[in-house]
N, C-alpha and C positions, 0 to 999 in steps of 0.2 A: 767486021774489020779485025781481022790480026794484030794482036801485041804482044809485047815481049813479058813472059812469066814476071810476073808481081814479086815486088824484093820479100814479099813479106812469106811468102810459100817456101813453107820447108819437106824438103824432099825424107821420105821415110825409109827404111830398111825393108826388103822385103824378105829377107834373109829366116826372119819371125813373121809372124801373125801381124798385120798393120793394125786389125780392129781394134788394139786396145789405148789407140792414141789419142783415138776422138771419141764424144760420144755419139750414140746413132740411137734413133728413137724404133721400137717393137713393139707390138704386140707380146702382151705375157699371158699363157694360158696355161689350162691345166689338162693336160692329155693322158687319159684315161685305158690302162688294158688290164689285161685278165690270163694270169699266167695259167700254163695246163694242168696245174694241180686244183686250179679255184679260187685262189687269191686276189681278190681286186690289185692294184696299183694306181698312182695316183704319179703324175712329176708335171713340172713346172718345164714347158718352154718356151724360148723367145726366138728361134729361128724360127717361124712359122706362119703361113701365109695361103690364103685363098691362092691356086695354081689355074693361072686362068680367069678368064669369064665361064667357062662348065662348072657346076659342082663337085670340085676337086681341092682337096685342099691337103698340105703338106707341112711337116717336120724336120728339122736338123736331128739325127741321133745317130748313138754311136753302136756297133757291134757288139759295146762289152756292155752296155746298158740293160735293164731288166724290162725298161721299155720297149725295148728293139724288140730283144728274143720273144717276149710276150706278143706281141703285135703277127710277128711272122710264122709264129706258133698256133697263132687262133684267127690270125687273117679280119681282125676286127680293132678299133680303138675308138674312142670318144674322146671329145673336147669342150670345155668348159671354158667359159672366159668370165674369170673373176671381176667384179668392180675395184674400185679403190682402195676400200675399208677392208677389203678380204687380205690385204699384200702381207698381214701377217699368215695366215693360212696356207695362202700361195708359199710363202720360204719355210712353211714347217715343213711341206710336202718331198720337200731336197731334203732334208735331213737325211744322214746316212742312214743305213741297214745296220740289224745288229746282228750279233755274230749267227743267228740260226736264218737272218735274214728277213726275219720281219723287218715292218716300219711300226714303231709304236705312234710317232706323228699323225698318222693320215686318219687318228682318232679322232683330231681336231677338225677333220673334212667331212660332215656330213654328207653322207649322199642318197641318189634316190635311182632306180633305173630305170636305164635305156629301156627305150619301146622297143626298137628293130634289129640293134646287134647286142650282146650277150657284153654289157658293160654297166659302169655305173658315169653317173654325172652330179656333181657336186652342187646342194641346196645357198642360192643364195646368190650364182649368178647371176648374170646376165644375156647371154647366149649359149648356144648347147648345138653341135654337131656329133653326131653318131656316123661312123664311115668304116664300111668295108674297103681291106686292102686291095690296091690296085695294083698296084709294084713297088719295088725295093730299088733306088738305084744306089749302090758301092763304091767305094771308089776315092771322095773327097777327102782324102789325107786321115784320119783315123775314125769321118764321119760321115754316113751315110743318109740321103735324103728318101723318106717315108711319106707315101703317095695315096692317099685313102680317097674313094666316092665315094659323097657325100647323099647317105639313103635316107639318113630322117635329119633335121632341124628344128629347132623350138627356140622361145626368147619370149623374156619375159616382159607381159604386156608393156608395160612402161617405156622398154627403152624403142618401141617399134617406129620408124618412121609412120606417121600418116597424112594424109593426103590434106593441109591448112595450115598445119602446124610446121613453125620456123624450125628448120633444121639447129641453127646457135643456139635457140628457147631450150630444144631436147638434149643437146649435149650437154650445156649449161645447169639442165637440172638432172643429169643422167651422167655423171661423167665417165670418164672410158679409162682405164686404168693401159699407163704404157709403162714399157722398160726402157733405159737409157742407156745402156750394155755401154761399161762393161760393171754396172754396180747403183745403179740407180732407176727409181720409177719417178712415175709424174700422175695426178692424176688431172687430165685434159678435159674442162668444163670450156674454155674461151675459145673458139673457133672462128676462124672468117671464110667467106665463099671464095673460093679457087678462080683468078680472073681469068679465065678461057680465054679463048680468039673467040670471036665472033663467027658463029655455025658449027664450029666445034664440035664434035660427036666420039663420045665413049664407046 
């Protein structure tokens, strides 16, 4: 049944960016390329998301970024998804460049390599994706979405779903580290089951 907009909805500007009014909960990871001179890189994002039910999965980044150009230069990247206790690690990893363009930071990011593309992935996550590039699409206002299949995965025994064990028990003792953009995490231990309809199919 239709009703009349709630006194309490306030209409926003679209004039700017809306995102920065409310918070919205992300995914924070660490996405990993390999520029053409041989330097690892490491950066923190939170637009990013499994593309699909395929093994595809994608990024928010921009053109001027050294992840961008890295990525579309060697057609490879990795992804790390930190726990909790890493979210200082995770914000060294943004530190800026210094002027010859190193990261002195990404000292503090142990890592170990990829099996199947030409990266690294960081000791002490939790899950680990390695993805050759798929496509680039351009376009979204100064940022463009990065599109990788996903040719190896790995995760560390612990946080695996298995076949007896209560989903809440594993989150509860494996927690998931999120971002609350536009400046906040959470680390998510307390979960409850999604009330479906009845037959309902994913």
């Amino acid at each position: 049944m239709e009703k009349d907009e709630p006194a309490s909805v306030v209409r926003l500007p679209t004039r700017s960016p809306v995102w920065g009014h409310v918070f919205m909960v992300s995914p924070l990871v660490l996405v990993g390329s390999k520029s053409p001179g041989g330097e690892h890189d490491l950066a923190p994002k939170h637009m990013a998301m499994p593309l699909g039910w395929s093994n595809h999965y994608c990024f928010v980044c921009s053109p001027r970024h050294t992840t961008y150009t890295n990525v579309v230069a060697t057609g490879v990247f990795t992804v790390s998804f930190p726990r909790p206790e890493q979210v200082v690690q995770t914000s060294l990893a943004a530190a800026p460049r210094e002027q010859d363009q190193t990261k002195p930071s990404l000292a503090a990011l142990p890592t170990f390599p990829a099996r199947e593309v030409d990266g690294v992935l960081v000791v002490g996550c939790s899950f680990f994706l390695e993805c050759r590039l798929e496509r680039v699409l351009d376009g979204f206002g100064e940022n463009s979405l990065v599109i990788g299949e996903v040719v190896a995965a790995s995760a560390d025994e612990g946080v695996l779903r298995v076949s007896g064990q209560d989903d809440g028990d594993l989150v509860h003792e494996q927690p998931v580290l999120a971002f609350l953009s536009p400046g906040r995490f959470a680390s998510v231990a307390e979960t409850f089951s999604f009330p479906y309809p009845v037959d309902f199919k994913l």
